[in-house]
N, C-alpha and C positions, 0 to 999 in steps of 0.2 A: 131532491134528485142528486145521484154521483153527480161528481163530473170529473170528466176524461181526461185528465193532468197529463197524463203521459201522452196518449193517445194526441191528444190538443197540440203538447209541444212538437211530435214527432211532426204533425201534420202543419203547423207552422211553419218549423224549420227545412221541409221540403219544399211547401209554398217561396218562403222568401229565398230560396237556394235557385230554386228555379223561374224565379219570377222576370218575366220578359220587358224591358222597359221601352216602348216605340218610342221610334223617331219623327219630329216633325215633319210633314207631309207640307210640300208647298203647291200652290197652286201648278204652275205649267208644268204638268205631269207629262210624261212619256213613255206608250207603252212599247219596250222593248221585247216583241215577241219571242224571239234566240234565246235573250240573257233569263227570260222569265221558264219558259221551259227547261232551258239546263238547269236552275236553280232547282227548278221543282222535282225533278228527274234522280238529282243529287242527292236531295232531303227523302227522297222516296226511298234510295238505296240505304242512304244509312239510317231509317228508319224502318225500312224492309216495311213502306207501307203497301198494300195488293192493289188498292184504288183511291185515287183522289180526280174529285171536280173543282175549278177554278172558276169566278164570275167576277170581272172587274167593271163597274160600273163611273163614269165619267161625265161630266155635262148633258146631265139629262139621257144617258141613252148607255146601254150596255158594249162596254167598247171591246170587251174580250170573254171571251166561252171556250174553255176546253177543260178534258176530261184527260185522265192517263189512267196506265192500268188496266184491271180489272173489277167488273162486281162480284165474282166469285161463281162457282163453277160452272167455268166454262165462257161464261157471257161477258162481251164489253160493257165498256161502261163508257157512257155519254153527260153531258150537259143535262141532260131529263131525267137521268138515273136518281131516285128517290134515294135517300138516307137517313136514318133516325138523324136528326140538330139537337137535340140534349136538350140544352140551359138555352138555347135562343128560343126555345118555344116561349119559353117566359116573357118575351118582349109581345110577341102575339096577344098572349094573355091579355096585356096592357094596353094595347091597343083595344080589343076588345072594352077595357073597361075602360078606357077614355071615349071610346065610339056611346057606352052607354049613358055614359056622365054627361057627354055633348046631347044626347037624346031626353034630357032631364028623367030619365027611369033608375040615375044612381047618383049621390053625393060622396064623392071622394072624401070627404073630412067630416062624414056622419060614422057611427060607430056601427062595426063589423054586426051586433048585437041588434041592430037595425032590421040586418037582413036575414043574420041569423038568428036568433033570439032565443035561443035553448046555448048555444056556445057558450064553453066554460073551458078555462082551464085552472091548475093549480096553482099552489102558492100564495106571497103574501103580496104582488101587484095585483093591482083594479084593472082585468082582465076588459073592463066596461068603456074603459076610454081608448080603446085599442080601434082606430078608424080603417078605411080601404086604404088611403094612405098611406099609410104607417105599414100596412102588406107591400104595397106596390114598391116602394122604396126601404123596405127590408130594415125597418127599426120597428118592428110590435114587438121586440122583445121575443119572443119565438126562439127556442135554439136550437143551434145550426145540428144540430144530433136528432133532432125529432123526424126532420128532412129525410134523415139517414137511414133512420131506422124502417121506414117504408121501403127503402132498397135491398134493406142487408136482410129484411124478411121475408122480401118477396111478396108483401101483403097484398092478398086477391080481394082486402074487402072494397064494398063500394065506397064513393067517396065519401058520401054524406057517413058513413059507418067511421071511417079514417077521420076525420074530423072530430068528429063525436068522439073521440077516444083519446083526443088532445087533452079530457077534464082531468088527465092525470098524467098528466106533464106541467111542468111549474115553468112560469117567465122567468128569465134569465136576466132581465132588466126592465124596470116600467116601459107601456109603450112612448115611443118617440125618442127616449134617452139614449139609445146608441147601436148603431150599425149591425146587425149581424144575420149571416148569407144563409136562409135555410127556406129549401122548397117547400114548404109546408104553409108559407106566406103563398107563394102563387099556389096549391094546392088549395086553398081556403076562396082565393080569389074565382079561381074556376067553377067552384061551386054557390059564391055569389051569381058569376053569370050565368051560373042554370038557372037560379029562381029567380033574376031579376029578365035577364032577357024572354021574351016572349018564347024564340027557337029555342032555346037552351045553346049549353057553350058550343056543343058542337056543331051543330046549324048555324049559330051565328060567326062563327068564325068560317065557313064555309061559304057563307052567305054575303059576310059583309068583309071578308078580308079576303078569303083565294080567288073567289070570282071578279069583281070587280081589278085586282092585281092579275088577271089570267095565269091565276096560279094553277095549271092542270095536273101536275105531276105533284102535287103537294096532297098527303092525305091526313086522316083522326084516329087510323084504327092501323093493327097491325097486317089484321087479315087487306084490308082496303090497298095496303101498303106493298104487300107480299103480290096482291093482284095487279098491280100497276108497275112493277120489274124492280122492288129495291132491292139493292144490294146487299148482299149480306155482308153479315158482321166478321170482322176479324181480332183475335185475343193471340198474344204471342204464348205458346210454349215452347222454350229452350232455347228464346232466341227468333222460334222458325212462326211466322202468323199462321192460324188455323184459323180455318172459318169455324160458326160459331153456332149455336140454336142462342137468341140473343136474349136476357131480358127486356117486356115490356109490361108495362104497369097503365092501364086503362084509367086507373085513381090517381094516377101523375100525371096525364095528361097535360094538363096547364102549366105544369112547371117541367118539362123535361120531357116531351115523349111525341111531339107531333113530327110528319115525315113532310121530307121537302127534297127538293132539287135544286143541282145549282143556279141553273136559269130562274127558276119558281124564286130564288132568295136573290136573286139581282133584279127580279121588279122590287120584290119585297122593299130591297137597299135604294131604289129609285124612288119609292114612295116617300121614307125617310128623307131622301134629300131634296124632293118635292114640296117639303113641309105639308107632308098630310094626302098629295096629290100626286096620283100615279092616271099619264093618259086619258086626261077629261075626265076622270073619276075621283071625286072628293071622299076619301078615308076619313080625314078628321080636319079639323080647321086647323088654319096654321098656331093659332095660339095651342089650341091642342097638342099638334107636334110638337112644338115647342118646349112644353110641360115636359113631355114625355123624354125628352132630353136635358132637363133641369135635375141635378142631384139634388137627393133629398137633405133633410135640417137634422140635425141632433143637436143633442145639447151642446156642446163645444162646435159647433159653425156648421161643417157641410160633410157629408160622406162623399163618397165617389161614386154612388149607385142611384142611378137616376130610377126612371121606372122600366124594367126587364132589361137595362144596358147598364153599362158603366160610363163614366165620363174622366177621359183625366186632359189634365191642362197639362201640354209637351212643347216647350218653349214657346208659349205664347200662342200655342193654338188646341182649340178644343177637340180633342179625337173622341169618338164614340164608340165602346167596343162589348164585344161579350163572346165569350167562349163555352162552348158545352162538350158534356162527355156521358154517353152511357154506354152499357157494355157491348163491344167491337166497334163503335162510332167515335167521333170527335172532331166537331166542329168548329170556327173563327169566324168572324166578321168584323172588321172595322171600316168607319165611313167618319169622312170629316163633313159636318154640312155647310162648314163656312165655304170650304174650298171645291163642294163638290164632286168628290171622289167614295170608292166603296169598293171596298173587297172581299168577298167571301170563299171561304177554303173548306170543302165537308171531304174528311177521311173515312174510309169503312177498317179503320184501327183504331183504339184504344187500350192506355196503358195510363195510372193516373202518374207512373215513374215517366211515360213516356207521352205526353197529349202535344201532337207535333203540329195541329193544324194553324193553331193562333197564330205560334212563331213563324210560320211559313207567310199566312196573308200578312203580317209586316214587313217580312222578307222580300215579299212581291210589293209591299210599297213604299220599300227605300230602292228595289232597282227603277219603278216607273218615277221617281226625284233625283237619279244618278246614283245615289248609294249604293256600294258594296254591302248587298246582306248579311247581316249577321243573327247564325239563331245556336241555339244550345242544344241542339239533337244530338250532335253529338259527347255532349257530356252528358249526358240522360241515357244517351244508348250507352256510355262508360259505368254509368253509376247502375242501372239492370242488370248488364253482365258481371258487374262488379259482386252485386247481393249474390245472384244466383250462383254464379262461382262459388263463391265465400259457403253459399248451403251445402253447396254438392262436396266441396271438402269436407266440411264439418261433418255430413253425411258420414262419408266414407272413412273418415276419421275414428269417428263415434261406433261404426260396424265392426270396424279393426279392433276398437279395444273391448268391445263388450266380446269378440273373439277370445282376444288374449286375459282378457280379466283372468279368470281362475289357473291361467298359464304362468303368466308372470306377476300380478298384483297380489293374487292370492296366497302362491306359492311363497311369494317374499313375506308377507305380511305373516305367515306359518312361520318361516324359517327365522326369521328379525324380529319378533314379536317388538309393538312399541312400547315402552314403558315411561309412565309418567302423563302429564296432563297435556306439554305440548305435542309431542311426538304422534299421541293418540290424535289431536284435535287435528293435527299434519297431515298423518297418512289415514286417518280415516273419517272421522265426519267432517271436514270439509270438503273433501274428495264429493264423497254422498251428496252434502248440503248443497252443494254449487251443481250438481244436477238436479237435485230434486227443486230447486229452487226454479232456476229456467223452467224446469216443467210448470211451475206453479205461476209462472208471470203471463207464461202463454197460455195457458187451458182455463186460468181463472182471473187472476186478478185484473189483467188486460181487458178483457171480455167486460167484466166485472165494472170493470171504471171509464170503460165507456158507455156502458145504460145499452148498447144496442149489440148485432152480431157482428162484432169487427169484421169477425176474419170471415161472416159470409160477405161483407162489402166487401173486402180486398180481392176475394176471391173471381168476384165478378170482371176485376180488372188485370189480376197479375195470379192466377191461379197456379202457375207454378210455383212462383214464390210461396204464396201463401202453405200451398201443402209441404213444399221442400222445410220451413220451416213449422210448421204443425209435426211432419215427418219427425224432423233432429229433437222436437222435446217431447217426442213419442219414446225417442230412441235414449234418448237420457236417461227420463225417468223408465223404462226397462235396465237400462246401467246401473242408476242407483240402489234401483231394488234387489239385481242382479250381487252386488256388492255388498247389501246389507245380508242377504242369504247365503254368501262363501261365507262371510264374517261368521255368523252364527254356523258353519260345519266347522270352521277351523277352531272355533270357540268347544264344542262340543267333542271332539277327538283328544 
């Protein structure tokens, strides 16, 4: 299989640019209603987000619920108001499959091969020793591009089809050897819990996780979803959000696609800090919880990624967190369970330049420990306006001269003909080269080396970018070719 050098770096160097580092959360927390609203109010504006729900949860009980904004046309938006959660669904999943594991109907450290027994994939790793494990805690080797590629195609197959079609994708490292983040680990998972659970995934998550948690605003399908008042999605074009017709993927389900609300995800966060118990209702035993908040093993010691959360140690105390994004959504959640506390943040905006939600619920819990928040929206709203400027110039740049080309490029290159090897290679093939090249990085080799359709993911999130710049080496290569056919009249006269 490629792989996506360029694609990899770009998406690295954006990650660790904008990567939000929390602060330690102590115990005697205080919710400041005033300070926590202004904040949120602020981050809204300069992130021009249309609706956000907040759910802070505290010693056992839901100590704050509000909503701001809107869900889109027309209608408020409340604490109940559903929203696609992305990547939190993933922790779902895992409870699921801890609830099955405590029911003796699944063995976490037996092999995937177990349950599915035709699963194959490519290359030169023993695709056989690949456990539930090894999914839950995102070391089977699996890469993080196969995940991808189910977004950027928009794939309507079923799951069990999605799966089966992994036989020709190669591991990217033996399983257990080392970390890496791709949905197609919880996509695989979901589909254990259809054949292993009696209900199937969706009954059982319905069954054994939203009712018992009185999760009623939380649904499995989009139409379910669309019936129960969620909000729609917002995508920015030119700065200004528009609502959206949004991607959803029924074959992602488990890793990215279930609907919830914010109250629905502050019991959710109450259970969590229950160890397993939410309201006289045992989810899973405390050793269970427990698991489910323990990062997984690689070969060099431990990842950050427990099973469907993260875990990082932040001066001596363990935060638990996970963030999700699909297209017009984006989600945050963190919760300490040494201390007690849990915050969850669900926006109807998504930008992957611009995923303001995480930064916000840490923001709201450095005000409830006295800290002055700090988040990076605003260099994120700098660095979007930044790109998109930058196309719209080069746009009108590139119109201006493919205008004047046979005005003044042509005319001069007539009247001064170049003579000699440099002159020529000066004013005319690398003139040409250096267009026709852009064109070639963006229509093919980009595409090309990352295995999937970039620029339909990107699209899903930053659609003006992406066409503004598809546009500019559209317009290029009309330049260059432009250029190469004066050459040849001025050659010919």
């Amino acid at each position: 299989m490629k792989k996506p050098i360029i694609l990899a770096v770009i998406i690295v160097a954006l990650l660790s640019f904008f990567s939000v580092v929390p602060s330690a959360v102590e115990a005697n927390l205080e919710i400041d209603n005033e300070s926590i609203d202004t904040f949120i109010k602020e981050e809204m504006r300069t992130s021009r987000i249309p609706g956000l729900a907040l759910g802070i949860v505290k010693n056992g009980e839901i100590a704050y619920l509000k909503s701001y904004g809107h869900a889109g046309n027309g209608r408020n938006l409340t604490p109940q108001t559903p929203f696609l959660i992305g990547s939190l669904s993933k922790s779902f999943t895992a409870v699921a499959t801890m609830q099955l594991a405590e029911a003796d109907l699944l063995n976490l450290d037996a092999p995937v091969r177990e349950y599915l027994p035709w699963f194959e994939m490519a290359g030169d790793y023993d695709v056989s020793t690949m456990t539930v494990r090894h999914l839950l805690v995102q070391t089977s080797g699996i890469p993080w591009e196969a995940g991808l590629s189910t977004l950027a195609d928009d794939s309507s197959l079923a799951l069990e089809e999605e799966i089966r079609a992994l036989k020709d994708i190669a591991l990217a490292h033996p399983p257990g050897e080392q970390y890496i983040y791709s949905n197609t680990n919880y996509n695989i998972l979901g589909l254990i819990i259809e054949k292993v659970s009696e209900q199937g995934y969706m009954a059982h998550v319905e069954n054994d996780i939203f009712k018992p948690l009185e999760m009623q605003d939380s649904y499995l399908s989009k139409n379910d979803g669309i019936d129960g008042g969620m909000s729609e999605g917002h995508l920015k074009w030119f700065s200004f959000p528009v609502a959206t017709d949004i991607q959803y993927l029924d074959n992602s389900l488990a890793a990215g696609f279930i609907i919830s609300s914010a109250e629905d995800m502050s019991r959710y966060l109450l259970m969590h800090l229950g160890e397993g118990s939410y309201n006289q209702s045992i989810i899973l035993s405390k050793a269970g919880a427990a698991e489910l908040h323990t990062p997984g093993k690689v070969a060099d010691g431990e990842s950050e990624y427990a099973m469907g959360l993260v875990v990082r140690e932040v001066e001596g105390a363990s935060l638990v967190m996970h963030d999700g994004a699909t297209q017009g959504f984006n989600s945050g959640m963190i919760f300490s369970p040494k201390d007690q506390w849990g915050v969850v943040v669900l926006t109807n905006f998504a930008g992957q330049l611009e995923l303001p939600a995480m930064g916000i619920a840490l923001g709201v819990a450095d005000i409830m420990q006295g800290i002055s928040p700090e988040t990076d929206s605003r260099t994120r709203k700098m660095v979007y306006l930044g790109l998109l400027t930058l196309m719209i110039i080069l746009i009108a740049f590139t119109i201006r001269s493919i205008i004047l080309l046979p005005k003044k490029w042509a005319v001069n290159i007539k009247e001064n003909r170049p003579r000699g090897f440099f002159p020529v290679i000066g004013r005319i093939v690398l003139p040409a080269g250096l267009e026709l090249l852009v064109a070639y990085l963006i229509f093919i080799f980009i595409p090309a080396g990352a295995g999937f359709s970039v620029w339909s993911l990107f699209t899903l999130f930053h659609p003006d970018l992406v066409y503004s710049l598809l546009l500019l080496a559209a317009l290029l290569l009309i330049k260059a070719l432009w250029r190469i056919y004066l050459l040849f009249r001025i050659r010919s006269n």
